[in-house]
N, C-alpha and C positions, 0 to 999 in steps of 0.2 A: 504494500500500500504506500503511495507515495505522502509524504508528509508536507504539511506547511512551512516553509523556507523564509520565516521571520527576522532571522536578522538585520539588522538595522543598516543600510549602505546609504549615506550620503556621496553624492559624489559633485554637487555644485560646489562649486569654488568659493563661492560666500561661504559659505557653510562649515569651509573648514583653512588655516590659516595655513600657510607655505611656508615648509621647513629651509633654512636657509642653506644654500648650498654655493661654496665656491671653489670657482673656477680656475685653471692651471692655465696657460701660455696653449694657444690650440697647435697640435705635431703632423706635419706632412707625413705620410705611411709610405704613399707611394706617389709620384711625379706624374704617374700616366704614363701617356707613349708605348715605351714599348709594353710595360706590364700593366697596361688597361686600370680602370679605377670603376665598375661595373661591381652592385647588388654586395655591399662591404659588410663581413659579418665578424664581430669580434666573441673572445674567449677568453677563461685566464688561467692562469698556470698558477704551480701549489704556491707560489709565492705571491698571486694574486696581481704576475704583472701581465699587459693585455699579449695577445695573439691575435693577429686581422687576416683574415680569409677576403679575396675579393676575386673576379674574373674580368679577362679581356675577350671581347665580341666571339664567343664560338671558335673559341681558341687554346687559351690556357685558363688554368686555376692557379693563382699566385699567394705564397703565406709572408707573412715577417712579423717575426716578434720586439719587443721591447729588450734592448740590451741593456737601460739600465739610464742609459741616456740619450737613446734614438733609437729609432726604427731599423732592424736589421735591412738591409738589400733583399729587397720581394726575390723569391724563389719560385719557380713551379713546380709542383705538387704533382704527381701522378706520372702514367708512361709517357715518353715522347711523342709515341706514336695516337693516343688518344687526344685530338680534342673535346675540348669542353663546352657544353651549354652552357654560355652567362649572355644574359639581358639587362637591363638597369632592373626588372622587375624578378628577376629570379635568377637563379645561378646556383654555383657549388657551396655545400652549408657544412660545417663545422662545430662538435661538441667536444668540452674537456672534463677530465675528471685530473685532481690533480696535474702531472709533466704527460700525462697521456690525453692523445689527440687526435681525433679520428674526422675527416673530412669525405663528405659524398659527394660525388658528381655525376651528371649525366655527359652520358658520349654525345658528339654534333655529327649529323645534323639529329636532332632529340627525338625526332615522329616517324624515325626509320625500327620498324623488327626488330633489326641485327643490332642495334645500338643501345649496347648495356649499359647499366649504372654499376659502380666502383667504388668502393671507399681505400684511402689509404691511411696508416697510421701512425705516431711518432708516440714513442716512449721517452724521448728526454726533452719535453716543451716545446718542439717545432726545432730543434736544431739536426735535427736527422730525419727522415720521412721515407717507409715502406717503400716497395714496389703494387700497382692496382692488384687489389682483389675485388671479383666480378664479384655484384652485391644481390642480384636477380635472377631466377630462373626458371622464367615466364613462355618457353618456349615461343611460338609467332606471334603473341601476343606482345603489345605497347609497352612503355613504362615512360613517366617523364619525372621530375620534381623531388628527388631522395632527399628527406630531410634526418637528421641523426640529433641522440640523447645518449645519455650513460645513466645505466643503473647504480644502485648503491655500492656497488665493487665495482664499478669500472667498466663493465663491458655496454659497448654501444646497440642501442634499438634503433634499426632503420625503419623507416616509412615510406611508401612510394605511392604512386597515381598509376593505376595499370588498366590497359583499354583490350579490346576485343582485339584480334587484326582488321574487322571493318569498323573502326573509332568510336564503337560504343559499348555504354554499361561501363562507364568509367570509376574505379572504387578508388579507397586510399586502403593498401593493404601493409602490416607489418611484417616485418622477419627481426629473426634477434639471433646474435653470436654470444656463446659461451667461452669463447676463446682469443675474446678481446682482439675481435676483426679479423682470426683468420677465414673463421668460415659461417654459416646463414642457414638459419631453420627455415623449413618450407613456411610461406606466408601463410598471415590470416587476415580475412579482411576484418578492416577496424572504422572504417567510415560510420560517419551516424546516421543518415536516412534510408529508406525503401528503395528510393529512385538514384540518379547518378549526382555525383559529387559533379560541380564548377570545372569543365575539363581544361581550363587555361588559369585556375588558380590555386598556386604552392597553399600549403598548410602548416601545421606545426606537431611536432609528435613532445610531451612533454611528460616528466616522469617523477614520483617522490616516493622511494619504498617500494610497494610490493603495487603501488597506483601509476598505470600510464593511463596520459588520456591524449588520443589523438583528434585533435582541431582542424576540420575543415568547413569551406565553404559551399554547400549543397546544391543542386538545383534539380530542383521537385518543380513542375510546371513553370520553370523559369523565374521560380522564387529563391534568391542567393541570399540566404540566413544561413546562420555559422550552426553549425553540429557540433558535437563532441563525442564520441565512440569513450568507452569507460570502460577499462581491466583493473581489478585488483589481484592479479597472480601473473606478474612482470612481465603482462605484454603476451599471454600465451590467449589469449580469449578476452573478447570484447563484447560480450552480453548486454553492457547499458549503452543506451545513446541516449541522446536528450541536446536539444535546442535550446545552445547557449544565446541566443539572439531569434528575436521574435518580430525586428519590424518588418517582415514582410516585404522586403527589398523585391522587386519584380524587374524584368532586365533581361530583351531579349537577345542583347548582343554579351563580349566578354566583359567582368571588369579586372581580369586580372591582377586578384589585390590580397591575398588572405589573411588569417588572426596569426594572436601569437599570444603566451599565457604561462602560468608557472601555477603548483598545488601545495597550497598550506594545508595539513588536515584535510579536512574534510571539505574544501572549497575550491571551486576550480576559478582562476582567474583570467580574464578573455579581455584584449582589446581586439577589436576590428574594426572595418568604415564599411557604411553603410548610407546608401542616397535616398533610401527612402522618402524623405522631407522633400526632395529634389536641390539639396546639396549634401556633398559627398562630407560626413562628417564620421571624426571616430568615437565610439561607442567603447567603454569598460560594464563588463560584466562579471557576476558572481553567481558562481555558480554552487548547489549542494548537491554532493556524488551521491549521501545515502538519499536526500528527499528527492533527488530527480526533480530540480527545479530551478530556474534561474532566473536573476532581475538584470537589469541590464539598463544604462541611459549614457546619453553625448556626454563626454568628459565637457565640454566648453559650451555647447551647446550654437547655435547659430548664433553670430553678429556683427555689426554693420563691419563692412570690407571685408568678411571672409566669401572667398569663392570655394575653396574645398578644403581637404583633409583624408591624409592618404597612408598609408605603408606602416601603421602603427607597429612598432616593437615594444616589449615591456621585459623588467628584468626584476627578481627582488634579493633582498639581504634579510631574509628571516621576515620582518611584519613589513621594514623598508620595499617600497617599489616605487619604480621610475621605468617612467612609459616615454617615447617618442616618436613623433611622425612628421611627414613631410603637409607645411600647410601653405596654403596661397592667399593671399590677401592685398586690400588695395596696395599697402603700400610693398608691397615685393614677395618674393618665396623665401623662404626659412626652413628648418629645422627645429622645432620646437620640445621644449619637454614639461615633464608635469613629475614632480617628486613627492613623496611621505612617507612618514617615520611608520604609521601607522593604514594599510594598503585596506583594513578593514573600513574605514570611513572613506574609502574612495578616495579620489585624486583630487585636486583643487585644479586650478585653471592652469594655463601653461605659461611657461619663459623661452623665448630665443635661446636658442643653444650660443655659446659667442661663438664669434664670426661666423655662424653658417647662416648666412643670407647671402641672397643673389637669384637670378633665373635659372640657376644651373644647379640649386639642389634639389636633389631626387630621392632618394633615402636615406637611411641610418639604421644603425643597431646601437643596442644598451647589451652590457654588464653590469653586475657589481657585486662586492664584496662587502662588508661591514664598514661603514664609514667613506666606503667610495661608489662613486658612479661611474663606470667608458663608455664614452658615445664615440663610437665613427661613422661618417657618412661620404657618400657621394656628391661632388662639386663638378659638373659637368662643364662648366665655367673655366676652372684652371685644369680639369683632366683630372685632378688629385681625388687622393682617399685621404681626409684626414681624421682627428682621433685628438678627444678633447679628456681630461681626467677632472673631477667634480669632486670634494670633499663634504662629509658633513658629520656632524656630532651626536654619534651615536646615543640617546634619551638615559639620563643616570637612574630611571627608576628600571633598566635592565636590569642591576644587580640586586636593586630591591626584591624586584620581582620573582628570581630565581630563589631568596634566600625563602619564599614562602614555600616551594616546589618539594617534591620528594626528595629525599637525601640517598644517595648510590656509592657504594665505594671504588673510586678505579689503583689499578697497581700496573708497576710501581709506584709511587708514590712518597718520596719525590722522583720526576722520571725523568731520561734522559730522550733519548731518539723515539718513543712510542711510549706509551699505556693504553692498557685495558679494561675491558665494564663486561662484566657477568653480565648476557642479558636477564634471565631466569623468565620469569614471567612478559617479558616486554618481545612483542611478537616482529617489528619493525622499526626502525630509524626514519623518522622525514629529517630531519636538522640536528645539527651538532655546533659547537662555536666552544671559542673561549673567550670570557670579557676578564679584563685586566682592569685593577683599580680605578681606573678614571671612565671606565664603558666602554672602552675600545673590545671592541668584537674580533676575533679571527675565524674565519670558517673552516669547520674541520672534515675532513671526507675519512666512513668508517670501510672498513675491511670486516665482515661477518663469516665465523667461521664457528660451526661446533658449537653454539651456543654462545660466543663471545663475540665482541666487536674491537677492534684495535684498531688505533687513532695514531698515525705517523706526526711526529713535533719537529717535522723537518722545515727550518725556520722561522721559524716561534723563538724568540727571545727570553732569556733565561728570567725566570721571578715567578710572580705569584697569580693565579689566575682562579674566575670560577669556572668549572667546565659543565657548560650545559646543553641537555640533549631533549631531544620533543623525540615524542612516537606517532603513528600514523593516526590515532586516536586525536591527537592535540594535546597529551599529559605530559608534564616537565621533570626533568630531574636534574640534578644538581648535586657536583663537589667541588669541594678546593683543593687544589692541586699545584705541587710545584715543581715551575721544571728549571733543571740545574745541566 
């Protein structure tokens, strides 16, 4: 029986005040030219510094990471022989866990049979990167759009768009590897309606714990509302669906644009755009996995000199989220973004990203980590990828909060390079951190094995911290812990 879905979401900007956030010197990624500046998607590594995935026109996949004080020299990703689908609107996507990095791409030209989708991978943060492994095996049938996540140990779930060989009955289907990309379980479909998925629009596959939930955009009688396909046994079967978005968007042509979202608990969280009104604006929505039910309204809502609103991304840090998209108005195109400490009361209005204004921006992607924001985007104007870092001050009633939570013992304790937490009763991990005296957060990623979870401290600064964990329920726990 589906339940009443009462929680309380404000998401108008009066309603709720704008956590301050500043801004770093914005960094060139890449020049353009020869290594294209095309659909820029960022990640981060155990040290939390960014990784930029972007593509040149049906060509290459290029990566560069963060050295510390620039952007490494763009490299290409994958075999020689394969080119790549990239568009300003979709391209090759990128997930990390920890220094491991798995990127998917489609072969060009994209609507050919014989042209597979691949992931390759890197085990030490993007400074070395696999040879392709073929990621589909779909026989004459389609595939376009592979988008990638990582489970709670590490291993990547891929998602794809796969058609008949005469281009219909379009789904979004999973596969998952157990062997951290070398090889691909036969697919399941995971799309959320009856009818065909949007056959010209990427999606998002997103995961926390034992919860994946794959995000796309539908089209049931030429009606483009966002679905969500719902697993809770990592992505082997997807039993729920349910309509994250309910305006009723109707649209006989494409609009090549889809969501993107991340799951706290029991909540699934959704931006997408949607023209409904008869202007292209973006919508957050919230969603409930056990009541099968979701609200949803315009982050900004219509006003005077906006023309549209496009390409939404969203990223969070535990309750923090920061959403961004591409938006047009009298006075020029931007890059916008919308931040909070708190993701449950919704967004508040948005801020200009700095410097990305101009007629030449076209997207962006968001990370982040505790305390920080990466945005990079597309400037079609200079050709570049560039890549902005945002700080902001993590809320000191984090520590309060934790010390009301259950108490857990981890060992060693004091510890050096790892410790560990008995789970005993606690069935899954969504989040893990450690906050240090002043609420600075660090994000931790768990290793589950045999009933235990073990937490690497590899770069984590010597002293005193609390180390707190949430399970897939929403319940906390909490120690203190020193590492030496």
């Amino acid at each position: 029986m589906k339940q009443i879905f009462s929680s309380l979401f404000l998401i108008a900007g009066s309603l709720q005040s704008i956590a301050q956030v500043t801004w770093s010197t914005p960094v060139t990624v890449s020049t353009g030219g020869t290594f294209g500046n095309l659909h820029p998607r960022v990640a981060l590594n155990r040290a939390g510094n960014p990784m930029v995935l972007w593509g040149k026109t049906d060509t290459k996949a290029y990566f560069s990471r963060w050295s510390g004080t620039s952007f490494t020299t763009p490299v290409a990703v994958g075999n020689t022989n394969i080119n790549v689908f990239a568009q300003s609107w979709a391209g090759p996507d990128m997930a990390s866990y920890g220094d491991t990095v798995y990127v998917t791409m489609k072969r060009s030209p994209e609507m050919m049979s014989m042209n597979r989708m691949y992931m390759v991978h890197s085990y030490d943060g993007g400074m070395t990167f696999s040879d392709t492994v073929k990621i589909d095996n779909i026989g004459a049938n389609i595939s376009r759009f592979p988008i990638v996540t990582t489970t709670s140990t590490g291993n990547p779930i891929v998602a794809y768009m796969k058609f008949t060989p005469s281009f219909t009955t379009a789904r979004y289907v999973v596969t998952r590897s157990t062997d951290y990309g070398m090889t691909f379980s036969p697919e399941v479909v995971a799309s959320g309606s009856t009818d065909s998925v949007c056959d010209c629009c990427p999606a998002s596959i997103i995961s926390s714990g034992s919860k994946v939930v794959m995000l796309s955009r539908e089209n049931i009688g030429n009606i483009r509302d966002i679905w969500a396909g719902v697993s809770t046994d990592g992505g082997m079967t997807f039993p729920g669906h349910m309509a994250v978005d309910t305006t009723n968007w109707m649209l006989m042509s494409c609009p090549s644009s889809g969501p993107d979202g991340f799951v706290i608990g029991d909540s699934i969280y959704t931006v997408f755009m949607s023209t409904s009104t008869g202007t292209s604006l973006v919508h957050l929505s919230r969603a409930s996995i056990s009541g099968m039910t979701a609200k949803h309204e315009a982050i900004t809502g219509m006003f005077t000199g906006l023309s549209s609103q496009n390409y939404p991304r969203i990223a969070n840090a535990g309750n923090a989220a920061a959403a961004v998209w591409k938006q047009n108005t009298s006075s020029g195109n931007s890059i916008v973004y919308s931040f909070t400490n708190n993701i449950s009361s919704g967004l508040p209005t948005y801020t200009a990203v700095p410097t990305a204004t101009g007629s030449g921006m076209m997207n962006a992607d968001v990370a982040m980590t505790p305390g920080a924001i990466h945005i990079v985007w597309e400037d079609d104007n200079s050709g570049k990828v560039m890549y902005v870092k945002g700080t902001y001050t993590v809320p000191s009633t984090a520590i309060e909060t934790v010390i009301s939570k259950e108490k857990i013992e981890v060992y060693p304790n004091p510890a050096n390079d790892e410790f560990t937490v008995s789970l005993g009763k606690i069935s899954s991990i969504s989040s893990c951190s450690l906050t240090d005296n002043v609420g600075r957060n660090i994000s931790l990623k768990s290793v589950v094995a045999n009933g235990k979870a073990t937490f690497s401290l590899a770069g984590v600064s010597k002293g005193g911290y609390y180390f707190v964990m949430q399970d897939e329920a929403g319940k906390s726990y909490y120690s203190k812990i020193i590492v030496q």
